[in-house]
Structure formats: C-alpha cells, structure tokens
VMD Tcl script that draws the C-alpha trace (Angstrom):
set ca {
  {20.35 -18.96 -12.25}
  {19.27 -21.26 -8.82}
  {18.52 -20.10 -5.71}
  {17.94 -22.29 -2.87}
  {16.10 -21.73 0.10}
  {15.64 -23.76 3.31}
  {12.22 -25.67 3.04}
  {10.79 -23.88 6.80}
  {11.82 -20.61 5.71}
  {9.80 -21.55 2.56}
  {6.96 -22.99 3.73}
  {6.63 -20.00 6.54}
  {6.81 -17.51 3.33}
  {4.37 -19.29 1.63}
  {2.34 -19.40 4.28}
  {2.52 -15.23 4.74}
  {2.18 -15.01 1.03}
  {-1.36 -16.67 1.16}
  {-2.31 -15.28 4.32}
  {-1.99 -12.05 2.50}
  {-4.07 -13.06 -0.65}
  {-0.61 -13.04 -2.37}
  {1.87 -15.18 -4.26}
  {5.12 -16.06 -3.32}
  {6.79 -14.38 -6.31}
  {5.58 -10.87 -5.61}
  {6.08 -11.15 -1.86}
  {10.04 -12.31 -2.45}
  {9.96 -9.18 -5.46}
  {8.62 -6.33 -3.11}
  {10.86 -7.73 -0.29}
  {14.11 -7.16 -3.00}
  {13.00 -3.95 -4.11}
  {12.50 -2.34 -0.80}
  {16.29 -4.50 0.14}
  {18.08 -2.77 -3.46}
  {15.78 0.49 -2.94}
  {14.80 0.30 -7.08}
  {12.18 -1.76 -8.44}
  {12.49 -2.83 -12.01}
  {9.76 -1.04 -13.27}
  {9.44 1.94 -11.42}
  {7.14 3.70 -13.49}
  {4.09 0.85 -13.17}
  {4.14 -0.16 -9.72}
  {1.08 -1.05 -8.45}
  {-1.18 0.91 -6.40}
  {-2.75 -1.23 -3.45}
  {-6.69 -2.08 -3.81}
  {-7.26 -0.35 -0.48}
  {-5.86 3.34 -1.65}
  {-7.42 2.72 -5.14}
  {-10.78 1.97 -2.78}
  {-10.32 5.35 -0.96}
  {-10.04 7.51 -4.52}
  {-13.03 9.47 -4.58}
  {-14.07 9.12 -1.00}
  {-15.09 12.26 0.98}
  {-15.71 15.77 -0.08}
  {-12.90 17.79 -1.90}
  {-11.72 20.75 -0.71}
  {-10.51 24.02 -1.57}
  {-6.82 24.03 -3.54}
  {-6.05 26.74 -0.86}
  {-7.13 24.71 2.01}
  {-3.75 22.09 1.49}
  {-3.95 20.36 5.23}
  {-7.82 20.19 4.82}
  {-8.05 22.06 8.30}
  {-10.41 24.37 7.31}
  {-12.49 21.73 6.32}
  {-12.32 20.07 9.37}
  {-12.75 22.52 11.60}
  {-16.32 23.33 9.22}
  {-17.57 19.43 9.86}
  {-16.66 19.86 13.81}
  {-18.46 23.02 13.96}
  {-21.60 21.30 12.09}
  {-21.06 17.65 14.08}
  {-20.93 20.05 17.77}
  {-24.26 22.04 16.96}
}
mol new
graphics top color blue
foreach p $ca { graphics top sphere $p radius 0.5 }
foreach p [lrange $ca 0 end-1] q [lrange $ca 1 end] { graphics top cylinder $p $q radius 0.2 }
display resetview
C-alpha cells in the first residue's frame, strides 16, 4: 500500500513532528486514531511523560474526600493564617 502526500504538507508535518520531540510516524498514527476514534492497540497506549511526571506529586487525600475540597479548603486555611 502507497500513500502520497504533497511535499509542503510534508515538510510542515515534519516540521511539527520535531518541534514536538516527535516522529512523523506517531504524529500521522495519533492523528488517525483520534480521525477513526480506535487505536490499534487500545490496551497499551502510551501515557504522556508529563502525567507520568505528576504521579506521586502532592499529598493524598482521604477516599471520602473525592473533589479534594476538603483538602483544599485545609491548605487555604493554613496558607491565610
């Protein structure tokens, strides 16, 4: 199977690709599976560095306290002292 593509529209998608620290390939793959609405692999997409750099950060909080408000209401009582 071919596929042709116009040589700006290329070169402007390779130039997004690598602005984004990506290659071509995955930018053209994410942009079909969000355009068909199913990936191939569903069940190992990647997660994206900057959620995977967010695991972890903060305090938890309670399994009750869903929406974290409690929470936050507690750190602007302590940060209004």
């Amino acid at each position: 199977m071919e596929v042709t593509i116009d040589s700006k529209l290329y070169q402007q998608a390779l130039t997004y690709a690598q602005q984004q620290g990506l290659n071509l390939t995955s930018v053209i793959e994410n942009f079909l599976v969000r355009f068909v609405g199913s990936s191939k692999n569903t069940t190992e997409q990647a997660v994206p560095d900057v959620v995977l750099s967010l695991l972890g950060a903060g305090e938890s909080v309670p399994d009750e306290d869903l929406n974290a408000r409690e929470a936050y209401y507690d750190y602007l009582e302590q940060k209004y002292k």
